[in-house]
N, C-alpha and C positions, 0 to 999 in steps of 0.2 A: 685229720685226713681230708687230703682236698676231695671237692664234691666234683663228678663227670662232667664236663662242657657240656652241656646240651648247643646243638648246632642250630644258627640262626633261621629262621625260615625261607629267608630271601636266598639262603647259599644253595638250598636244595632246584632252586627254579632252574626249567631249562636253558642252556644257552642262548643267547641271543647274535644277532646278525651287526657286527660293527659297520656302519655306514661307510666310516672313512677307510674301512679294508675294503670293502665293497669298491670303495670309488679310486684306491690306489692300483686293485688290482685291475678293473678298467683302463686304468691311464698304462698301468705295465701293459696288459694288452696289447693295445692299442698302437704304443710306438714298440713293439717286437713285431705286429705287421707291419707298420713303418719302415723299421729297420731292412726287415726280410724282403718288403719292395727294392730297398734303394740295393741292395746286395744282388738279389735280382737285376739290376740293371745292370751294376757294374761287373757281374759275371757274365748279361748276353749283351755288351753296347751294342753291335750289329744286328741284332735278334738274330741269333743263330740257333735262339731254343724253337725247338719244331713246332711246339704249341703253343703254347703262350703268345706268340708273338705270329701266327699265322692267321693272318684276316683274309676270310672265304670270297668276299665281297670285293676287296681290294686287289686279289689274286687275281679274279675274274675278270674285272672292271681293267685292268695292266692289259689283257689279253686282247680286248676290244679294236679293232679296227674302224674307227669312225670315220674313213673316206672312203667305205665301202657301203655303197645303198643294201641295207638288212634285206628289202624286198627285194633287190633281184638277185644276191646274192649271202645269206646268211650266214651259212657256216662259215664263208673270208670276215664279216661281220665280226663273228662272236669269238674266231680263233684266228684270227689273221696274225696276230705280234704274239701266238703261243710258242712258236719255235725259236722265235728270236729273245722270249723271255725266259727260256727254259732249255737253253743249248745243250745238245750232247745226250736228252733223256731220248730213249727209245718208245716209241706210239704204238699202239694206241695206250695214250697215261691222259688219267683224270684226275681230278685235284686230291682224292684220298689218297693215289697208287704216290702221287708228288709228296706227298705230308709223312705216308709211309718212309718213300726215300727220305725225305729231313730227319723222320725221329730216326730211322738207322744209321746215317752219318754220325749227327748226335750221338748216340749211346755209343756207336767206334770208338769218336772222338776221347770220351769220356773214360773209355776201357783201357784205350791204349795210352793214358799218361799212365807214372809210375803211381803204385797204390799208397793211398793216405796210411803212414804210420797208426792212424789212431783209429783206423778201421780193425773187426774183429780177424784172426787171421784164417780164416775160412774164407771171406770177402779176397784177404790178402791174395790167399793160393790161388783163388779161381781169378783174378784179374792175372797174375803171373802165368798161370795157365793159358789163358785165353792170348796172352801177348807171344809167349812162344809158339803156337797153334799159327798165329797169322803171322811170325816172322817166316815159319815153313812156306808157309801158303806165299808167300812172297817172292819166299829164295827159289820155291820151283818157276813161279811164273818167269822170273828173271832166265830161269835154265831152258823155259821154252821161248821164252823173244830168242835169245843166241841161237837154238838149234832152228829155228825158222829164218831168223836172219842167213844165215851156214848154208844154209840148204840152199 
């Protein structure tokens, strides 16, 4: 009759940490933020994402007027090229209410292409929803430019 295995003592010990998993999964890491940068780029090349690519400083600094003495005149100073860099937005807008309107554009933009197949279809319904919601919203505006036009 064979005799039970008795099991080695070293097979009982806990697991230990593989260095070269350790350091593989580093490098995986590492180029999938890589990765997700350079995809990042190529999905906003004009920064058109609201955040990411919105610099407070550079915003402000566009706005500046520097052939207006600050002393005797500051507010032309500080916002003198804010109308001509921001046409068409209605005042009084400070740089959140501007950052507001970008992330809104954005998420439009984003809503209104057709919905990714590989999305859940609850995402599906409410983007389809959401596009018919704003073709209405559309088609009345169009019915009020003619009836103001007419008039």
């Amino acid at each position: 009759m064979p005799s039970p295995q008795v099991p080695h003592p070293a097979d009982s010990r806990p697991y230990t940490l593989n260095p070269g998993l350790i350091i593989a999964l580093g490098v995986l890491y590492g180029a999938s933020r890589y990765v997700m940068d350079e995809v990042a780029v190529a999905l906003y090349p004009r920064c058109d994402h609201p955040t990411r690519c919105y610099d407070y400083a550079q915003e402000l600094a566009a706005t500046l007027d520097r052939d207006v003495d600050p002393c005797e005149n500051f507010y032309a100073h500080v916002c003198g090229h804010w109308e001509r860099r921001h046409p068409g937005l209605i005042l009084p807008v400070n740089q959140f209410a501007l950052l507001q309107v970008r992330t809104t554009a954005f998420l439009f933009d984003v809503v209104e292409r057709p919905p990714d197949s590989t999305l859940p279809a609850s995402v599906q319904r409410s983007v389809i929803g959401f596009r018919v919601c704003r073709e209405v919203e559309k088609s009345q505006r169009d019915d009020l430019k003619v009836s103001v036009v007419m008039a």
